[in-house]
KEMI-502373 format. One record per residue: x negated, y negated, z of N, C-alpha, C in turn; residue number from 0. Coordinates in steps of 0.001 Angstrom, whole numbers, plus 500000, padded with zeros to 6 digits. Atoms other than C-alpha are relative to their C-alpha. Layout:
BEGIN
(node (X; Y; Z); (X; Y; Z); (X; Y; Z); NUM)
...
***
This chain:
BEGIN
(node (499679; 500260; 501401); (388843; 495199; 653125); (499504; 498611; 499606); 0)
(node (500179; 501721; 500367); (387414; 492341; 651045); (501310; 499331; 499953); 1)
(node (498355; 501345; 500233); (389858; 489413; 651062); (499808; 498851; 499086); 2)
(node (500051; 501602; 500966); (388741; 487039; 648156); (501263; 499702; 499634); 3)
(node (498628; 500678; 500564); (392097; 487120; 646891); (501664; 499411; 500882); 4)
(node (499272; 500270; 499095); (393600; 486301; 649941); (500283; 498228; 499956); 5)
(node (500885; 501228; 499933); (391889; 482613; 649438); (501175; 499606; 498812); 6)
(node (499224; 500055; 500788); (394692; 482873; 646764); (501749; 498699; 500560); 7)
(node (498476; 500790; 499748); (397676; 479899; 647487); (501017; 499918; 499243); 8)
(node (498990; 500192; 500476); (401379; 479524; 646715); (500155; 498633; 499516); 9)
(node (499653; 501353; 500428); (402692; 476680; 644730); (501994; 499878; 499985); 10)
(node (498601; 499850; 499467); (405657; 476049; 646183); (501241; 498906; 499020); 11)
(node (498710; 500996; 501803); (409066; 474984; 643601); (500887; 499437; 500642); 12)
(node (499024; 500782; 499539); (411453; 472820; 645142); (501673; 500850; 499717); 13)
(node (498827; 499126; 499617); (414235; 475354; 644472); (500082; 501049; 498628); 14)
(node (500775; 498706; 500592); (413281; 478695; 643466); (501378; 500883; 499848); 15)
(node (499040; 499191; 500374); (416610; 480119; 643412); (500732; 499778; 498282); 16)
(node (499364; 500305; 501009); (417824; 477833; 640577); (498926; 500024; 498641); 17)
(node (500988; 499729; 500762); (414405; 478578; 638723); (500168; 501981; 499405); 18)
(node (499302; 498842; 500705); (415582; 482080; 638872); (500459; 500265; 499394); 19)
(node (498879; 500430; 501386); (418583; 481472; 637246); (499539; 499708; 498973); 20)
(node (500816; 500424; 501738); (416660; 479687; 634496); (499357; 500744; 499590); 21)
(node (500895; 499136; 499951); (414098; 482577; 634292); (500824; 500854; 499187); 22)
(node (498781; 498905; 500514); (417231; 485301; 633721); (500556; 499520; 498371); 23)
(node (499453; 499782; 501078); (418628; 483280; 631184); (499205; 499870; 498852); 24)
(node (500860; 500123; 501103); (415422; 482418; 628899); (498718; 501096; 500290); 25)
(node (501010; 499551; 500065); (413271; 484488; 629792); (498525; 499525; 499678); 26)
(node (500709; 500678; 499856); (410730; 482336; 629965); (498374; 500177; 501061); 27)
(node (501115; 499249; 499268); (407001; 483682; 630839); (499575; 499118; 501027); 28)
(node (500926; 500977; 499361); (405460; 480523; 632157); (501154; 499680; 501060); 29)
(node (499354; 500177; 498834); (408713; 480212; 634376); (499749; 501237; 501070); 30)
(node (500249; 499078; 499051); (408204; 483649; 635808); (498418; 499918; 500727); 31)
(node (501119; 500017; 499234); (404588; 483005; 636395); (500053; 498877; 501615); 32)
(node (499283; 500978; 498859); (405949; 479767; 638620); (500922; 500974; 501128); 33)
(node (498910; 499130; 499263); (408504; 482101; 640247); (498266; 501036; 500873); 34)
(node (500764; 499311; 499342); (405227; 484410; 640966); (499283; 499120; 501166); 35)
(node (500826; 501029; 499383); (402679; 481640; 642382); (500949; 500013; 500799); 36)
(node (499263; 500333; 498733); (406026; 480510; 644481); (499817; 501063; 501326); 37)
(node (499787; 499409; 498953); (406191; 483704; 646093); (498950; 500970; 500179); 38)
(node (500836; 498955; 499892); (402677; 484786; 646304); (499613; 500333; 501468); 39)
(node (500609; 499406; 498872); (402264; 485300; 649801); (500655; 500931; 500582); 40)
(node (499010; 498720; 499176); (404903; 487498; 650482); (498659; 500960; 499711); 41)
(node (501017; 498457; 500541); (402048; 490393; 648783); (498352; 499468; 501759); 42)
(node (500749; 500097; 498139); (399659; 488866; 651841); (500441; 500211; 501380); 43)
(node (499576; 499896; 498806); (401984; 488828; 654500); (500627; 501531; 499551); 44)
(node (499747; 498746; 500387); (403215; 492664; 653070); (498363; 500595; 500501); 45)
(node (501279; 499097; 499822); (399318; 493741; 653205); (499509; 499579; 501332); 46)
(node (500579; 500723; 498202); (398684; 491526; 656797); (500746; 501234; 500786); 47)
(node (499191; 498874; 499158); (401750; 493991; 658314); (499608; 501348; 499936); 48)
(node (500107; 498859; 500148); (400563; 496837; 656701); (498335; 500584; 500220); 49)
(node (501917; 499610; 499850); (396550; 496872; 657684); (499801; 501300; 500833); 50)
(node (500390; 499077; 499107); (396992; 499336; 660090); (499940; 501208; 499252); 51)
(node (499456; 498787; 500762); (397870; 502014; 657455); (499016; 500080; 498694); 52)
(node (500447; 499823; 501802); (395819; 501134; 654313); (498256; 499718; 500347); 53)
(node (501578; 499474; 500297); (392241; 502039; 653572); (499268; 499030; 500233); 54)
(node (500525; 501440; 499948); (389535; 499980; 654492); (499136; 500167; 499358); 55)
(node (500515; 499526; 500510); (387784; 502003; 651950); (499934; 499379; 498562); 56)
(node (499335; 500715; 501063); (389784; 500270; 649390); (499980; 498673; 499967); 57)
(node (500150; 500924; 499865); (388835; 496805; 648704); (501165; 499594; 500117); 58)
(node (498951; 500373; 500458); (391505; 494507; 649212); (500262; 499283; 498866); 59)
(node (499709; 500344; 501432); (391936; 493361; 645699); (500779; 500971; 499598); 60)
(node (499231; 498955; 501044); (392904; 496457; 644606); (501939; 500001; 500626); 61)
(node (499132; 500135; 499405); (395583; 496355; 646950); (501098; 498354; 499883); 62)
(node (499649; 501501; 500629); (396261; 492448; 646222); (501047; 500282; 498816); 63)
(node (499626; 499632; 501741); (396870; 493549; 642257); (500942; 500550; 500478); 64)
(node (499561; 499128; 500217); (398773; 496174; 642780); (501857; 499114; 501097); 65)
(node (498913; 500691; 499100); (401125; 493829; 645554); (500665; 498688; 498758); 66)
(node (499821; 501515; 500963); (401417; 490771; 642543); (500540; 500916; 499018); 67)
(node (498809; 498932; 501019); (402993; 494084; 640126); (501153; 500318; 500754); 68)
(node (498591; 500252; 498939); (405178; 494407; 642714); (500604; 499163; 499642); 69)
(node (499208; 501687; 499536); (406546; 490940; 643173); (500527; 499776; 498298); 70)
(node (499016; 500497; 501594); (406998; 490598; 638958); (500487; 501024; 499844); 71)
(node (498514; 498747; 500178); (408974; 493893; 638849); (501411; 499324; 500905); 72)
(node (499034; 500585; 499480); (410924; 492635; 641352); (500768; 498601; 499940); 73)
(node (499122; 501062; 500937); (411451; 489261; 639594); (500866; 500360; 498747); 74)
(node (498801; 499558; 500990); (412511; 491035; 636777); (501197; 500966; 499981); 75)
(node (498636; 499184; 499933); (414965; 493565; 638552); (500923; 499093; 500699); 76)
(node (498877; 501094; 498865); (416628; 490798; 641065); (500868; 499263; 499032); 77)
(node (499155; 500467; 500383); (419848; 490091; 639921); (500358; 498570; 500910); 78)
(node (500041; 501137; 499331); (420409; 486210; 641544); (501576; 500207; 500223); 79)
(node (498925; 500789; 499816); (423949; 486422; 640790); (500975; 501207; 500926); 80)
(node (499149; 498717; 498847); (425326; 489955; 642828); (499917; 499868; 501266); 81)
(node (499449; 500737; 498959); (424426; 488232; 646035); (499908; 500820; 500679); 82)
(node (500395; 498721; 499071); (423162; 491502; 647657); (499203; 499767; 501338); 83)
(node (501051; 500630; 498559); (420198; 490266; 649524); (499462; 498932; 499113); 84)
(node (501477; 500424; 500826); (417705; 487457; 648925); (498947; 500261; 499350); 85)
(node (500968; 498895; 500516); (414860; 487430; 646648); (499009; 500009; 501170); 86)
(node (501134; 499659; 499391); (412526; 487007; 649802); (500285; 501532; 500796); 87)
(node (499778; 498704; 498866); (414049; 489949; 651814); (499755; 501144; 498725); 88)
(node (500137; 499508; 501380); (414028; 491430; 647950); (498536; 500948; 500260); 89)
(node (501551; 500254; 500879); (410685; 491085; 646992); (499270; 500268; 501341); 90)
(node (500956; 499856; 498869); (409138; 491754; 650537); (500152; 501310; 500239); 91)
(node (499725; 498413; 499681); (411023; 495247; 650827); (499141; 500517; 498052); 92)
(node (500030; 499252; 500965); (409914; 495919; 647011); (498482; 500170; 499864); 93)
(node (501486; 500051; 499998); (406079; 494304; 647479); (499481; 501363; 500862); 94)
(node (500147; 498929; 499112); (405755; 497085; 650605); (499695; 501301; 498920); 95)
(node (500206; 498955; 500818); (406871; 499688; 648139); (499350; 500330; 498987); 96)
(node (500915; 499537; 500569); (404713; 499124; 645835); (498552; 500181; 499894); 97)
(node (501115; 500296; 499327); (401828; 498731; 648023); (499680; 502203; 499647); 98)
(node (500119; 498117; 499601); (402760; 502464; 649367); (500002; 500858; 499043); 99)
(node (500619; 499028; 501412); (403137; 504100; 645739); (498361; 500100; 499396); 100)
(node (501150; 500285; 500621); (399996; 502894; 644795); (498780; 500796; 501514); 101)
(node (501002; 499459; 498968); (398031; 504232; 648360); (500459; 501832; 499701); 102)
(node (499614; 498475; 500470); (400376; 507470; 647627); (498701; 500548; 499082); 103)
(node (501005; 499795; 501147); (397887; 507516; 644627); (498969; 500261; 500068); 104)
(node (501481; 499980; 499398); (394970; 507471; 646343); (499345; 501491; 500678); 105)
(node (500590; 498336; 499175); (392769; 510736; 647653); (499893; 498944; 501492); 106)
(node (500131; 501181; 498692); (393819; 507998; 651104); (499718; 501628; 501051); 107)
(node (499907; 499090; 498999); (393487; 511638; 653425); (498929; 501156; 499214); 108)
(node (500426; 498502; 500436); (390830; 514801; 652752); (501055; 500898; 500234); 109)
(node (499244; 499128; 499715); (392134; 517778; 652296); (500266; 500847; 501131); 110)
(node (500066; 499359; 498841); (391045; 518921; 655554); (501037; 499968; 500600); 111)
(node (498616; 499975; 499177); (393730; 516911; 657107); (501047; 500064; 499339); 112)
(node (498994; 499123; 500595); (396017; 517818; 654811); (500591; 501005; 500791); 113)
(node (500033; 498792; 499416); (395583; 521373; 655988); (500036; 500017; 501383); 114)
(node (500122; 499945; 498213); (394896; 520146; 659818); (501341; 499674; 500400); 115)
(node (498524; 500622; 499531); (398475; 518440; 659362); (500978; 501788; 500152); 116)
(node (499066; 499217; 499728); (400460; 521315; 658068); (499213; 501424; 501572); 117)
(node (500639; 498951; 498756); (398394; 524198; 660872); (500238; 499162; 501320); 118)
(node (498924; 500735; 498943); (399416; 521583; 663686); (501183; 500077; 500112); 119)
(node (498396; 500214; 499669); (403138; 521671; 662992); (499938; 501285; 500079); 120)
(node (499475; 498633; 500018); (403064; 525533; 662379); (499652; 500675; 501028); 121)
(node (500553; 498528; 498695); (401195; 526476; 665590); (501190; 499384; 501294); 122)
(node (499422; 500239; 499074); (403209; 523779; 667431); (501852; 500560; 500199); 123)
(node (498204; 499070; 500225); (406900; 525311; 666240); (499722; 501457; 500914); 124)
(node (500029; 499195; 499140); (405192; 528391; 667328); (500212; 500615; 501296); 125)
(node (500687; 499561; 498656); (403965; 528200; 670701); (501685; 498825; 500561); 126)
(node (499394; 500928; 499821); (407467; 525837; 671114); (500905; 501500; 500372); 127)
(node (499535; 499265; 499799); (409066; 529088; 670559); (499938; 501175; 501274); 128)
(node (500759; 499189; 499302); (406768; 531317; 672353); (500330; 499690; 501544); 129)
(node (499956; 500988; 498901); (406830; 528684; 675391); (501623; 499418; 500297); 130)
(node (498390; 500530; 499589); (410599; 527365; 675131); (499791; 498818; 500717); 131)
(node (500099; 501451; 499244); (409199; 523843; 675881); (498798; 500103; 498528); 132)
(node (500861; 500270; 500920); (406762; 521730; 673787); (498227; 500433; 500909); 133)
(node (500848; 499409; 499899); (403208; 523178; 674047); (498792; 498542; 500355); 134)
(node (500633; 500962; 500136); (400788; 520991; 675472); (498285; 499967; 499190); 135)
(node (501718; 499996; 500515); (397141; 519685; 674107); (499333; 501200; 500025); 136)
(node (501111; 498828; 499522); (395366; 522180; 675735); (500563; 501471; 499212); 137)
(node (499436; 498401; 500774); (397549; 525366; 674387); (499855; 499792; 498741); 138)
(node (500278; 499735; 501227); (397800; 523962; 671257); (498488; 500172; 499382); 139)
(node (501401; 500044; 500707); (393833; 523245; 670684); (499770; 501642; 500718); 140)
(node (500068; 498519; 499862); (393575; 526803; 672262); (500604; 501706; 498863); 141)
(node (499628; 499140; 501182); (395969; 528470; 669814); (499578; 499820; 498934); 142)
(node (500647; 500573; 501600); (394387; 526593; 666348); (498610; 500476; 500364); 143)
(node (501420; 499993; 499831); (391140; 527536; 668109); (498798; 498931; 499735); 144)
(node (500747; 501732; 500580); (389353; 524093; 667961); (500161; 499290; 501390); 145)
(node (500378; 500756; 498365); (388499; 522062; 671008); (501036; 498906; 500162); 146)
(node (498860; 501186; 499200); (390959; 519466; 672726); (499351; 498996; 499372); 147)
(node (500877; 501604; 501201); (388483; 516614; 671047); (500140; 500204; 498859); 148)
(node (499706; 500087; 501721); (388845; 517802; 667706); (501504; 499713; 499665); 149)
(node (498454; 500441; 500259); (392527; 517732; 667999); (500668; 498891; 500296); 150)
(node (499894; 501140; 499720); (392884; 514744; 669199); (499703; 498724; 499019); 151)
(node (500668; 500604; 501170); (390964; 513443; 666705); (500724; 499848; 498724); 152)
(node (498990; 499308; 500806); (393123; 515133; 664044); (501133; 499244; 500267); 153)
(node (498030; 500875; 499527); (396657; 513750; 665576); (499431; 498974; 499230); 154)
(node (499904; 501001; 500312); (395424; 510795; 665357); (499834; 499517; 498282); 155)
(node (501000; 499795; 501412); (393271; 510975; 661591); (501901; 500182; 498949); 156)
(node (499724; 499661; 500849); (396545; 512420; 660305); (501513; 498814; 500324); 157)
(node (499107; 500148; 499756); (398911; 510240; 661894); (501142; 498780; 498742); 158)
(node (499534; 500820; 501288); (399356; 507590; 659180); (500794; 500516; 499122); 159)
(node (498929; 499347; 500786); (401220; 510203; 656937); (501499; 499838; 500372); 160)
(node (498444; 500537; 499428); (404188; 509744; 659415); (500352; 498197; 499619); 161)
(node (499791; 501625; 499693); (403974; 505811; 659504); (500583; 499956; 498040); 162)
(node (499846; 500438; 501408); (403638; 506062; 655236); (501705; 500341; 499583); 163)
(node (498944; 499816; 500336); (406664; 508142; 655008); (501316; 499733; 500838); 164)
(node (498865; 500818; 499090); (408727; 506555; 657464); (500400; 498777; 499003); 165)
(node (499412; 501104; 500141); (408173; 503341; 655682); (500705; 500015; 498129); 166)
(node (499391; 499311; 501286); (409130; 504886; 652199); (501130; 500375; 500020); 167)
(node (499117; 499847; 499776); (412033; 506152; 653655); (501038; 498597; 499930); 168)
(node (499055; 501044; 500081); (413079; 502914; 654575); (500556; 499128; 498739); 169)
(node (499916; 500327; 501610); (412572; 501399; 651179); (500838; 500641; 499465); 170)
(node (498884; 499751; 500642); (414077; 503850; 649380); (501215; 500044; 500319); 171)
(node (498430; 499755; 499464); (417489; 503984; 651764); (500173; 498406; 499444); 172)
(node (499908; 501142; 499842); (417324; 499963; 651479); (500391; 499992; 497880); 173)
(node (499703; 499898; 501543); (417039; 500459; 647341); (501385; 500337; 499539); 174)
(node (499062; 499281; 499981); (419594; 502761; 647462); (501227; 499217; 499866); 175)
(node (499419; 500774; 499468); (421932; 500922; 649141); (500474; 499074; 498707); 176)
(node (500174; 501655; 500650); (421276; 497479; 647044); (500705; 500904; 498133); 177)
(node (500474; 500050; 501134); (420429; 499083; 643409); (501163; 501486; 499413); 178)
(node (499754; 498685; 500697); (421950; 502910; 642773); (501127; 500376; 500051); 179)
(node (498771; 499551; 499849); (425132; 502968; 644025); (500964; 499582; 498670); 180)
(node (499504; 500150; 501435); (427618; 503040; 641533); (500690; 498827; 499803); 181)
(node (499192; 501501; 500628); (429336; 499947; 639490); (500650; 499426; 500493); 182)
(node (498516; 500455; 500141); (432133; 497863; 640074); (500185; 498875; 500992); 183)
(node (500180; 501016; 499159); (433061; 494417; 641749); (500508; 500130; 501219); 184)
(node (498949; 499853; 498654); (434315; 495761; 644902); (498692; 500770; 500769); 185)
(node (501163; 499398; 499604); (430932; 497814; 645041); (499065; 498823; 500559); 186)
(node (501070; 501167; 498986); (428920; 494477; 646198); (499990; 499657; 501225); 187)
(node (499636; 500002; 498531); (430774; 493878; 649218); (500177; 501102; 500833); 188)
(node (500399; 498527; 499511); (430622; 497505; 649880); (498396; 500098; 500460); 189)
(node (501294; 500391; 500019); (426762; 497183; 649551); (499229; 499000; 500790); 190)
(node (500714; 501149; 499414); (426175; 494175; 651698); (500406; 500409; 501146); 191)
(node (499960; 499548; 498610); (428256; 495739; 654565); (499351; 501347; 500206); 192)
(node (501048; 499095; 499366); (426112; 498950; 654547); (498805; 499503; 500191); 193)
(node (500906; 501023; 499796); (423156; 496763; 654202); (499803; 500045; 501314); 194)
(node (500138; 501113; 498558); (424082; 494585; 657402); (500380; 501448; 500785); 195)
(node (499401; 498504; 499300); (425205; 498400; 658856); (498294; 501028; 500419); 196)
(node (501269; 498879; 499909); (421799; 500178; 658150); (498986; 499010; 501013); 197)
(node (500744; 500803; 498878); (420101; 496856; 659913); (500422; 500243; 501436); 198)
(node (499557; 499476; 499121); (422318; 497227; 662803); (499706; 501177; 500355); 199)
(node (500450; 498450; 499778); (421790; 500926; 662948); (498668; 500040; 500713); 200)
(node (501417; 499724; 499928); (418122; 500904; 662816); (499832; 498899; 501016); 201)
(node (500034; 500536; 498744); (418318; 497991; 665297); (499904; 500459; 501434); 202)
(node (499506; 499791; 498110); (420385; 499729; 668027); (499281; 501622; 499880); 203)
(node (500834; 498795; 500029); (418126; 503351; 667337); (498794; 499108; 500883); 204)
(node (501611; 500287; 500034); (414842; 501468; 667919); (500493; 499254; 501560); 205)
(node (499491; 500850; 499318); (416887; 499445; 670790); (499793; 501432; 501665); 206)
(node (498971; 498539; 498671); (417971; 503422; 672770); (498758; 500610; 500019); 207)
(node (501200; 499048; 499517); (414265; 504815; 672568); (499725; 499583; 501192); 208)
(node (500192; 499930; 499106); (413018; 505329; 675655); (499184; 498634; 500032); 209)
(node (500485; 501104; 500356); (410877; 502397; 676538); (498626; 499988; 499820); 210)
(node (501219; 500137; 500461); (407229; 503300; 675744); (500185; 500435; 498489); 211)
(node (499790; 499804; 501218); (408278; 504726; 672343); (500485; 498746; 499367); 212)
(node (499403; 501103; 500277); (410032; 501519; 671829); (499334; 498858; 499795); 213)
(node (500647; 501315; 500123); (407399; 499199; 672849); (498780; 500938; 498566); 214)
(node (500979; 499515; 500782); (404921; 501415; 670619); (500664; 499609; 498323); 215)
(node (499672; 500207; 501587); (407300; 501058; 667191); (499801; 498289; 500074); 216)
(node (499826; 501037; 500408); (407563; 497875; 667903); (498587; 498986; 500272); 217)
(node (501069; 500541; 500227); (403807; 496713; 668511); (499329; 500240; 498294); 218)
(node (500156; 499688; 501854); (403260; 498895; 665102); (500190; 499425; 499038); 219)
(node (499660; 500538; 500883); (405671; 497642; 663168); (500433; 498627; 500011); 220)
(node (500028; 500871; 499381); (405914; 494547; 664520); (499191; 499093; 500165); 221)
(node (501589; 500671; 499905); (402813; 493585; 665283); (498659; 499960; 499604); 222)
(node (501167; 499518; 501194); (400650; 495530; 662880); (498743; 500711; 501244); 223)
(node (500760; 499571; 499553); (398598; 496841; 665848); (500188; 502074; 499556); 224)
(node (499706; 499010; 499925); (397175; 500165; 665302); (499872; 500996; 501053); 225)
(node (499147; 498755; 499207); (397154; 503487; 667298); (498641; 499862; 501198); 226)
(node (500533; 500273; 498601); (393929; 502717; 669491); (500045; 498208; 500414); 227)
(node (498789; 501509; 499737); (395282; 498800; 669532); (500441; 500292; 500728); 228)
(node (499062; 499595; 499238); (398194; 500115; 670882); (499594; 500500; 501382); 229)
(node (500239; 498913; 498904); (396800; 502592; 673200); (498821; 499038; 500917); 230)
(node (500450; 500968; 499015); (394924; 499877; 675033); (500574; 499154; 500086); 231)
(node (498508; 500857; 499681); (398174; 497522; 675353); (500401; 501056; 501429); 232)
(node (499164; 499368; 498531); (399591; 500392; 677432); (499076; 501095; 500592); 233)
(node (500879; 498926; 499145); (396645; 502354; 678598); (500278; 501206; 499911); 234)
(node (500223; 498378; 500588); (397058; 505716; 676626); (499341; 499843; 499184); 235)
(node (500851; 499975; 500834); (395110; 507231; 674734); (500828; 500392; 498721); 236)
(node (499192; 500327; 501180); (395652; 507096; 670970); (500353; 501555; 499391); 237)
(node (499792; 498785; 500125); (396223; 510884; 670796); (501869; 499775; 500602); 238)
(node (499083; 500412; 499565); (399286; 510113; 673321); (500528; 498992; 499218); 239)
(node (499217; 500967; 500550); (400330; 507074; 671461); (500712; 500539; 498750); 240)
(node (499297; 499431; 501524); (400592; 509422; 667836); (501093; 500913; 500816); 241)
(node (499059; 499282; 499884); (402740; 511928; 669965); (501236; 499081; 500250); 242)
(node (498666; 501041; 499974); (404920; 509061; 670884); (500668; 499785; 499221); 243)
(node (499033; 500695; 500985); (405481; 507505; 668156); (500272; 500968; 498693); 244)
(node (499897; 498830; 500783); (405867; 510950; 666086); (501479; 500075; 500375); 245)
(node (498684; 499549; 499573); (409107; 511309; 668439); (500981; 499120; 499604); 246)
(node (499351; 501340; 500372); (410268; 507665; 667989); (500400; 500281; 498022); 247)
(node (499652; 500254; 501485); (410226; 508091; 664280); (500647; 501155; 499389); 248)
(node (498720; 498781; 500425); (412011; 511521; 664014); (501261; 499836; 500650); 249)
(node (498610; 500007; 499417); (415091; 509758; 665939); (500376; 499032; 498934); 250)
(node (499131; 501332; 500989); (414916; 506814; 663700); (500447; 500708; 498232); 251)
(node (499562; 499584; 501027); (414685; 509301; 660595); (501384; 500619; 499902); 252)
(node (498539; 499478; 499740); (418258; 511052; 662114); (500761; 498632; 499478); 253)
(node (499399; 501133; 500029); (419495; 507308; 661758); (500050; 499697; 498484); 254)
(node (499957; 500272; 501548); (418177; 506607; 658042); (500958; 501242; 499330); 255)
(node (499340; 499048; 501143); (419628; 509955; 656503); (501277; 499904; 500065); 256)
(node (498616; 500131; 499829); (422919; 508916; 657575); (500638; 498925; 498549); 257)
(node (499845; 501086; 501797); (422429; 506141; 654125); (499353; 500378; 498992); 258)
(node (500277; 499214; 501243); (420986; 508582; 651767); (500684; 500603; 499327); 259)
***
């Protein structure tokens, strides 16, 4: 991805919380643009974490823009004074999300793998049945009729769909949480201990995976490495690394739906 707008610096405010405050009550453009500049790198360090996932097809500008609409939505929904979360933990969960709506948007996958995704899950339920165990490589590229290299290929090609809607998930449970629940001053401190509950949670999930699934979420998401990255850290191949972390992220999704 190009990066001219990376070359882009923060101008940092000597206290950005109480600029908030001033922001809320005048509404004041040229303060929110200050409030932006302050916190423009969160939308860099949001698109640095997320390289492994987003197009390299797609300049990064477009991706830039679309991270800096982020960050002023989320100046103008952050309430300063409900005391939910910060605006950096804010504005870093909201920049993400609006990274991922905006790639949502995108033709980011042919339709092939579209179609290669759903005919993978339906032969592997199959032959799961058929077999009464999970079906390996070889049966499955045997039953889809397509060679062990093409499928491999495929896992991997399609695997980003899991990573996108994993991290969408998280967003919206985290929104949820903060923004939708219903009214009332007893509802904030309700809200901050599911919060610090869903962190915990998703902590001690990601904590009980086995330990190559474990080190794999957490080079991912963690470390932004992607799936043949990874798979030369621990010497699998990146076919093996998507089945991994396919499993890892359908234990952690049991964990999120528990705050939906």
């Amino acid at each position: 991805m190009n990066q001219s707008s990376a070359a882009i610096k923060e101008v940092t405010v000597e206290d950005p919380e109480g600029l908030m405050r001033k922001y809320k009550q005048t509404g004041d453009l040229e303060i929110r643009n200050q409030l932006v500049m302050h916190y423009i790198q969160h939308v860099n360090v949001a698109i640095y974490s997320m390289r492994s996932i987003l197009l390299s097809s797609v300049p990064f500008d477009d991706f830039f823009n679309q991270g800096v609409l982020a960050l002023m939505d989320c100046i103008e929904r952050y309430d300063p004074e409900r005391g939910l979360a910060t605006f950096d933990t804010y504005c870093y969960t909201g920049v993400r999300g609006g990274i991922l709506k905006y790639l949502r948007k995108q033709n980011w996958l042919p339709n092939r793998l579209w179609e290669a995704r759903k005919q993978i899950s339906q032969g592997k339920k199959k032959l799961e049945q058929k077999l009464m165990r999970q079906p390996t490589n070889q049966e499955l590229a045997e039953y889809l009729a397509i060679s062990e290299e093409k499928l491999s290929q495929q896992m991997v090609e399609i695997s980003v769909i899991d990573t996108i809607s994993f991290e969408e998930m998280v967003g919206q449970t985290y929104e949820n949480i903060l923004y939708h629940s219903s009214n009332g001053n007893n509802d904030d401190v309700s809200k901050n201990i599911m919060v610090e509950e869903l962190r915990q949670a998703l902590a001690k999930a990601i904590d009980e995976l086995p330990p190559k699934q474990k080190q794999i979420i957490t080079l991912h998401y963690y470390e932004g490495l992607n799936l043949r990255e990874i798979g030369e850290v621990l010497d699998l191949s990146p076919q093996r690394i998507s089945q991994r972390r396919k499993k890892a992220l359908d234990q952690l999704h049991e964990t999120l739906e528990q705050y939906r």
